[in-house]
C-alpha positions as CSV (number, residue, x, y, z in Angstrom):
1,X,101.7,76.8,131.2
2,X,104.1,77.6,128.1
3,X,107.4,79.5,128.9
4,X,108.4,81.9,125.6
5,X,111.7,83.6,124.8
6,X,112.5,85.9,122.3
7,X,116.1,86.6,121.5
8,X,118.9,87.6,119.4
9,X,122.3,87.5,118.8
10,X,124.9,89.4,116.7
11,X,127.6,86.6,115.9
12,X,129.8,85.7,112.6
13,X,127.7,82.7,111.8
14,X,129.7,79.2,110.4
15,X,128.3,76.3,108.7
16,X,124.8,77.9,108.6
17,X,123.2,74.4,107.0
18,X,124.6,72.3,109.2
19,X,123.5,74.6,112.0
20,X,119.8,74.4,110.6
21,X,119.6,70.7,110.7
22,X,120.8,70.6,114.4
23,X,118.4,72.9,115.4
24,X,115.5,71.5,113.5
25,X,115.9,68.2,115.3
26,X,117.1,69.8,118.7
27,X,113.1,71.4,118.4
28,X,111.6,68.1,117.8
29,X,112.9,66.2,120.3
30,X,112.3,69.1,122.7
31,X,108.9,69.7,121.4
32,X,109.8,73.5,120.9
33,X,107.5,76.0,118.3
34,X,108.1,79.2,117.4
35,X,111.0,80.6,114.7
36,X,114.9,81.2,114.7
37,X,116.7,82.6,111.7
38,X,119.9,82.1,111.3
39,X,122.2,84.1,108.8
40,X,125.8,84.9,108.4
41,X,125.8,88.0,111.1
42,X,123.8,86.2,113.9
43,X,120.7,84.5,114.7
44,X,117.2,85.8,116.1
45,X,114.3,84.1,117.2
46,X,111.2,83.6,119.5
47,X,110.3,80.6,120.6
48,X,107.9,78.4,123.4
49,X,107.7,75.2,125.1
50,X,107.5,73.8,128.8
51,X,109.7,75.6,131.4
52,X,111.8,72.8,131.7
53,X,112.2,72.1,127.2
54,X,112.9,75.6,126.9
55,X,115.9,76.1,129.3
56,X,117.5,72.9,127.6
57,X,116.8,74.5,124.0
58,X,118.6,77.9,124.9
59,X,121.5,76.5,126.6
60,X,121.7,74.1,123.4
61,X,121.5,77.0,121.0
62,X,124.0,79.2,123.2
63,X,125.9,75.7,122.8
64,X,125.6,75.2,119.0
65,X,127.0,79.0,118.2
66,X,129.5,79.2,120.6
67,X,128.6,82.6,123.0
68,X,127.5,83.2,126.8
69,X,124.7,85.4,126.1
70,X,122.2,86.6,124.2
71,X,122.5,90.5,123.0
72,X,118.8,90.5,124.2
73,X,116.5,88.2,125.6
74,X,112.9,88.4,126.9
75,X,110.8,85.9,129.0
76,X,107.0,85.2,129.6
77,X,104.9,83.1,129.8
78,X,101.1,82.0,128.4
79,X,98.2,79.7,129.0
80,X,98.6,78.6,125.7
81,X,100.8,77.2,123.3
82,X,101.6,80.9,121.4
83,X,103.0,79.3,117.5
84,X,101.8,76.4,115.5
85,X,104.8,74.7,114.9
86,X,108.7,75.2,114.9
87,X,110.5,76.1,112.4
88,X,114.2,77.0,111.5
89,X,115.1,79.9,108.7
90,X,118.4,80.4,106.9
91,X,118.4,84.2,105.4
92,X,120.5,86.9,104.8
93,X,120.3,88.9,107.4
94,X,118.5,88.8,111.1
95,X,116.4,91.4,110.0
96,X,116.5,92.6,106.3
97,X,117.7,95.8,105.7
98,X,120.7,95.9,103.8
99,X,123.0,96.5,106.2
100,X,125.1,93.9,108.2
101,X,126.3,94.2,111.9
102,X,129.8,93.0,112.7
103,X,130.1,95.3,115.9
104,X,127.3,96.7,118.4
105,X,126.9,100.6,119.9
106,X,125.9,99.1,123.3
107,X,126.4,102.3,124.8
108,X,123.2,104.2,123.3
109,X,121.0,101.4,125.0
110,X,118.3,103.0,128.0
111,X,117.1,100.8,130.5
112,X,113.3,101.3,130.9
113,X,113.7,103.1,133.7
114,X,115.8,106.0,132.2
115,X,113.8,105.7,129.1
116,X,110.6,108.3,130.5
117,X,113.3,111.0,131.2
118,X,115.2,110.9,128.3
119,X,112.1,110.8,125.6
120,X,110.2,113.9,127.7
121,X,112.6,115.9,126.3
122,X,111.1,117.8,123.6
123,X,114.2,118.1,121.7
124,X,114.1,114.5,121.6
125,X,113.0,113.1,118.1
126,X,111.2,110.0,119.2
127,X,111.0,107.2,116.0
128,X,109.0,104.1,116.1
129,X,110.5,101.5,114.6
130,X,107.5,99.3,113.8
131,X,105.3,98.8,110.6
132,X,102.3,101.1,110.4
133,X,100.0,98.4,112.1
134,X,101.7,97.9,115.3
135,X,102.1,101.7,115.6
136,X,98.2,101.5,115.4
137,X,97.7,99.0,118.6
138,X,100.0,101.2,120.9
139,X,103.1,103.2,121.3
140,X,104.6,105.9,123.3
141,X,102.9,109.1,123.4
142,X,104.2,111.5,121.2
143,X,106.2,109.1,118.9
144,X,106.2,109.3,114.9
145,X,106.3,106.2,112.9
146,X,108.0,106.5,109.2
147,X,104.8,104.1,108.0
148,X,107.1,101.8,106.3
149,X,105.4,97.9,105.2
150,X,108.9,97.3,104.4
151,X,112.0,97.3,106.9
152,X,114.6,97.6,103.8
153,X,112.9,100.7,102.8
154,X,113.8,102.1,106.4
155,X,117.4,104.2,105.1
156,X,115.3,105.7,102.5
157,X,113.2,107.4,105.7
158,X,116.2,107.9,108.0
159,X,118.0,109.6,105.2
160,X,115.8,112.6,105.7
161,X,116.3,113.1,109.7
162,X,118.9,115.8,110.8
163,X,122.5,114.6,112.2
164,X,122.4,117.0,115.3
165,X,119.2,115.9,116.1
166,X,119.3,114.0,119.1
167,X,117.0,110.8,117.9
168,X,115.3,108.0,120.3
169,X,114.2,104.5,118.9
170,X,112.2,101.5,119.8
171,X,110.8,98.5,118.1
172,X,109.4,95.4,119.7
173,X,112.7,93.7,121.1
174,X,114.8,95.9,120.0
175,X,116.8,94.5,117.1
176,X,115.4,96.4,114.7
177,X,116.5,99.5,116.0
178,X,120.1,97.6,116.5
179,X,120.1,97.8,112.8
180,X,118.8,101.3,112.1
181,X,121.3,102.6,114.7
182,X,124.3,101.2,113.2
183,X,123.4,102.2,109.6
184,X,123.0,106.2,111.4
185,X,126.3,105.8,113.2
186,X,127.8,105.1,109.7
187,X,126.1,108.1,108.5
188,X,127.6,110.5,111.1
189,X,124.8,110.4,113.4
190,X,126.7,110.4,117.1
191,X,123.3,110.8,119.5
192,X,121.1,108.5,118.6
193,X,119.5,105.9,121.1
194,X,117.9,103.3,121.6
195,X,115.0,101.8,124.1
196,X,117.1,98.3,125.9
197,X,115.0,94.9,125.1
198,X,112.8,97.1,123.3
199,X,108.7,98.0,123.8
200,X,108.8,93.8,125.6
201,X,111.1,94.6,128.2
202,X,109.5,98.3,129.0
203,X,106.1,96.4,129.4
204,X,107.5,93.7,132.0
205,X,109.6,96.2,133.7
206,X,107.2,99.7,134.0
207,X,104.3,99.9,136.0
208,X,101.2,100.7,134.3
209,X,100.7,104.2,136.6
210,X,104.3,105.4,135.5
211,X,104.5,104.3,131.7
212,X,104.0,106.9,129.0
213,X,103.1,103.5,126.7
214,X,99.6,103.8,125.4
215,X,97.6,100.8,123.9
216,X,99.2,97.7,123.4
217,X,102.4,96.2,121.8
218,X,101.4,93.5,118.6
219,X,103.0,90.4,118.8
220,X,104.2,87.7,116.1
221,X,102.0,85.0,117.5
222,X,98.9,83.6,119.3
223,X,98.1,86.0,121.7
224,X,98.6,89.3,119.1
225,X,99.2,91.8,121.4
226,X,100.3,92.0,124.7
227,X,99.7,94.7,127.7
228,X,101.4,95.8,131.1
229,X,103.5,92.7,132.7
230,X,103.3,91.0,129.6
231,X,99.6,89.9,130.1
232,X,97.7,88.7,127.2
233,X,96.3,91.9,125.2
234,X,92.4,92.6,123.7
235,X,92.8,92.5,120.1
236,X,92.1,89.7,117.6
237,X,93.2,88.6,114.3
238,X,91.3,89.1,111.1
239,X,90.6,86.5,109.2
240,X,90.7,88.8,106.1
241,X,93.8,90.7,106.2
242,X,95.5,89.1,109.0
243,X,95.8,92.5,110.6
244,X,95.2,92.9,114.6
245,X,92.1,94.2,115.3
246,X,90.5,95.7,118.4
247,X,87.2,95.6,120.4
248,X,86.0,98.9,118.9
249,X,86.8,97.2,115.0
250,X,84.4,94.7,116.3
251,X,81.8,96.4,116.7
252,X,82.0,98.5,113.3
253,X,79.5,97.7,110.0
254,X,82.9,96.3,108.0
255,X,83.6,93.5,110.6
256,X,82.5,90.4,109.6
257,X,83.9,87.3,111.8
258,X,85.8,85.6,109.5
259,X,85.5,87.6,106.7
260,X,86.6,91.2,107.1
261,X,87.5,94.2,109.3
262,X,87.6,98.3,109.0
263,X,91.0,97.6,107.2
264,X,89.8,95.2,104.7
265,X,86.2,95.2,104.2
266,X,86.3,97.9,100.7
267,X,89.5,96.3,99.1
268,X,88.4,92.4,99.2
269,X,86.5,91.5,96.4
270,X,82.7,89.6,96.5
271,X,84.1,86.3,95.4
272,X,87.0,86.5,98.3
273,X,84.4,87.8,100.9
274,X,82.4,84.9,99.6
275,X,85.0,82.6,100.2
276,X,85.7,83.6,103.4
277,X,82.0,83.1,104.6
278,X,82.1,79.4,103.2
279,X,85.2,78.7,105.3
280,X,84.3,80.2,108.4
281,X,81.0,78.4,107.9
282,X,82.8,75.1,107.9
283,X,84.8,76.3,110.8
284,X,81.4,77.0,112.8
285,X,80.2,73.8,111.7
286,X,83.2,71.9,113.0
């Protein structure tokens, strides 16, 4: 059984290099995949090992930066190892948007179980967070998703919402919406909130029969997407455009194993469709 954590961290990051190379042998000698990025306003990551490896690599990391806590951290737990390898990123920010974080509004975060009641209210503007195709493998009924590829073009879209508005957000863990609801506070928006641990912590903590989540929630690694108590979700990867795609994709005229999906199958050309075939032929073969 593998263990995963995803987490994050607002912090005034020091000796960001140096940092790297600790961590970087800290997850080989721990045998620890998965990502963290580190950057001058904090660190955030998701990463997977043994039960035992991975509480010795968060206590380390909590170590290495100086804090307690984690803003947010989420815990579960797979069959199989979920990443490929391990790696350690220096950027610019956590999560690029233009915008750094030097102090959180805490106070606009809804625990799960407060989270039904407050976005029920139809005066409640309820935003997505996510890119375009993890909005299409699940989110919460009624939501709107700005159908942004790009996280930095995210102001451009909140620019156009109404400051008296009261405005709910969620993303997968919930940093993202950190981000976005600092940049509205500094625009003069005063009630907007935000979904606590994100669309991960409403799946482990809300029972199927009372959640207003429908589909599933994409995730950055093996197992895609995930459903209910964290269990491992039905979609797939394609091989084409590395997009998620579901049983009913499947079963359409444009999905080719290995080679294309609904998404993909009119943009790639012969010669890449071609390509495809030869290496999932060799993959068959092997």
């Amino acid at each position: 059984m593998f263990y995963i954590s995803g987490f994050y961290k607002f912090k005034k990051i020091n000796g960001i290099k140096k940092s790297k190379k600790l961590l970087s042998d800290i997850f080989n000698q721990y045998k620890i995949r998965g990502t963290i990025i580190i950057s001058g306003e904090g660190i955030n990551g998701t990463i997977s090992s043994t039960k035992k490896n991975l509480e010795l690599v968060l206590n380390l990391i909590k170590k290495t930066f100086n804090f307690i806590n984690f803003d947010n951290q989420n815990l579960s737990k797979s069959k199989f190892q979920i990443f490929h390898r391990g790696k350690v990123k220096i950027k610019k920010e956590v999560v690029p948007m233009g915008i750094k974080i030097s102090k959180r509004k805490i106070k606009n975060h809804l625990e799960p179980t407060k989270w039904n009641k407050f976005i029920s209210n139809k005066k409640t503007i309820l935003i997505d967070a996510r890119k375009p195709f993890e909005y299409k493998v699940g989110t919460f009924k009624g939501s709107i998703n700005p159908e942004i590829n790009n996280f930095r073009e995210f102001p451009h879209y909140l620019k156009k919402l109404d400051k008296n508005e009261t405005i709910a957000m969620f993303c997968t863990g919930g940093i993202r919406c950190e981000k976005a609801s600092v940049y509205l506070e500094k625009k003069g928006f005063n009630n907007v909130y935000q979904l606590k641990g994100g669309i991960i912590n409403y799946l482990k903590t809300i029972k199927k029969n009372k959640s207003l989540w429908k589909g599933e929630c994409y995730v950055f690694d093996n197992r895609i997407s995930l459903k209910h108590g964290l269990i491992t979700g039905t979609h797939s990867m394609c091989s084409g455009c590395r997009k998620p795609i579901s049983i009913k994709d499947k079963k359409s005229s444009k999905f080719e194993e290995g080679v294309s999906c609904p998404n993909c199958h009119d943009i790639l050309t012969n010669s890449q469709k071609e390509r495809f075939r030869m290496r999932q032929k060799q993959i068959n073969v092997a």
